[in-house]
N, C-alpha and C positions, 0 to 999 in steps of 0.2 A: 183735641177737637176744638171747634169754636167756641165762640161767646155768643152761643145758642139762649143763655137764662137772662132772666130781668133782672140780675146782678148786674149786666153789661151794661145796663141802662144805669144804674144807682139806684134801685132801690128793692125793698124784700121783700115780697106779695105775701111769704108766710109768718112775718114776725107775729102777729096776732094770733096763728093757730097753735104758738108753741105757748103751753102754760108751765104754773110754776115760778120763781122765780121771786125777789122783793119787788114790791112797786115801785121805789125809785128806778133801779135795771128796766123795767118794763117800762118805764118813761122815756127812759133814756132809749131804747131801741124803738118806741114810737117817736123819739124825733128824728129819726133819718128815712122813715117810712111815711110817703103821702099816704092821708086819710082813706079810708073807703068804704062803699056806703054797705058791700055784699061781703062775707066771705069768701075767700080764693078755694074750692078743691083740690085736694093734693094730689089727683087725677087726669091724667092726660087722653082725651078720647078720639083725636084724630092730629092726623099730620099730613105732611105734603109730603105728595107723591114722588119718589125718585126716577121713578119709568117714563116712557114717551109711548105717544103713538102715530105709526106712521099712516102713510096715504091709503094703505090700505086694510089698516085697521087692527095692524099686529102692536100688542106691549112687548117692548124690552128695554133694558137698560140702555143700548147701544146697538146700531145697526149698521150694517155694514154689506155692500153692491161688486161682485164680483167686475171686475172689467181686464182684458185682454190688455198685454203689451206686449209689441212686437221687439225684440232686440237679437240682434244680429243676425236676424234671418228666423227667430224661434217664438214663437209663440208662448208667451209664459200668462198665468193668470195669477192676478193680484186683487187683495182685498183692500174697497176703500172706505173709510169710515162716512157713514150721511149726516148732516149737519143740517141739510135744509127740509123745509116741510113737516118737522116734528112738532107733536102736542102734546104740552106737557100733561102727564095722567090727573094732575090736579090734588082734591084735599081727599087722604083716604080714611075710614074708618075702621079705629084698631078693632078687633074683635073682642079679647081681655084687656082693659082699661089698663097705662103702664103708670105709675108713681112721673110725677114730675121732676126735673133735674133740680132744681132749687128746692124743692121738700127737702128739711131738717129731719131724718129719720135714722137710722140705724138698723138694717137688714140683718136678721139673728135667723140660724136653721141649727137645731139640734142635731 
């Protein structure tokens, strides 16, 4: 996939949340990290919408308009994908909060 995380950018919104460690290592991974004044959550509670909506008000990922072509005398039907007049669904909100892609964590299930 992409370079979706603020690694892509250079820098580590969770270096502070991970403890442990000598104070020098902790120095040293606070200078590649700008300051900040809040904690980062290791929680992700909404994202962009992948769907559209069209003119008349259906979500789908993709829509598509039946149209006739005539060839050699035969009436065939073909589907054509729509491109115009779509809106994007927007920011949606997840229901169960996901961990964020750059959290430092280790997923363990017995």
């Amino acid at each position: 996939m992409g370079a979706s995380g603020s690694k892509a950018r250079g820098l580590w919104p969770f270096a502070s949340a991970a403890g442990g460690g000598s104070p020098e290592a902790a120095g040293a991974e606070q200078a590649l990290v700008r300051p900040r004044g809040r904690a980062v959550p290791p929680f992700v509670f909404t994202r962009r919408g992948s769907m559209f909506y069209d003119e008349d008000g259906d979500l789908a990922h993709e829509f598509y308009e039946e149209t006739i072509v005539t060839k050699n005398g035969q009436k065939r039907a073909k589907l054509r994908r729509v491109h115009k007049n779509l809106i994007p669904q927007g920011i949606v909100k997840l229901d169960p909060p996901r961990i964020h892609v750059d959290f430092p964590v280790i997923l363990y299930e017995v």
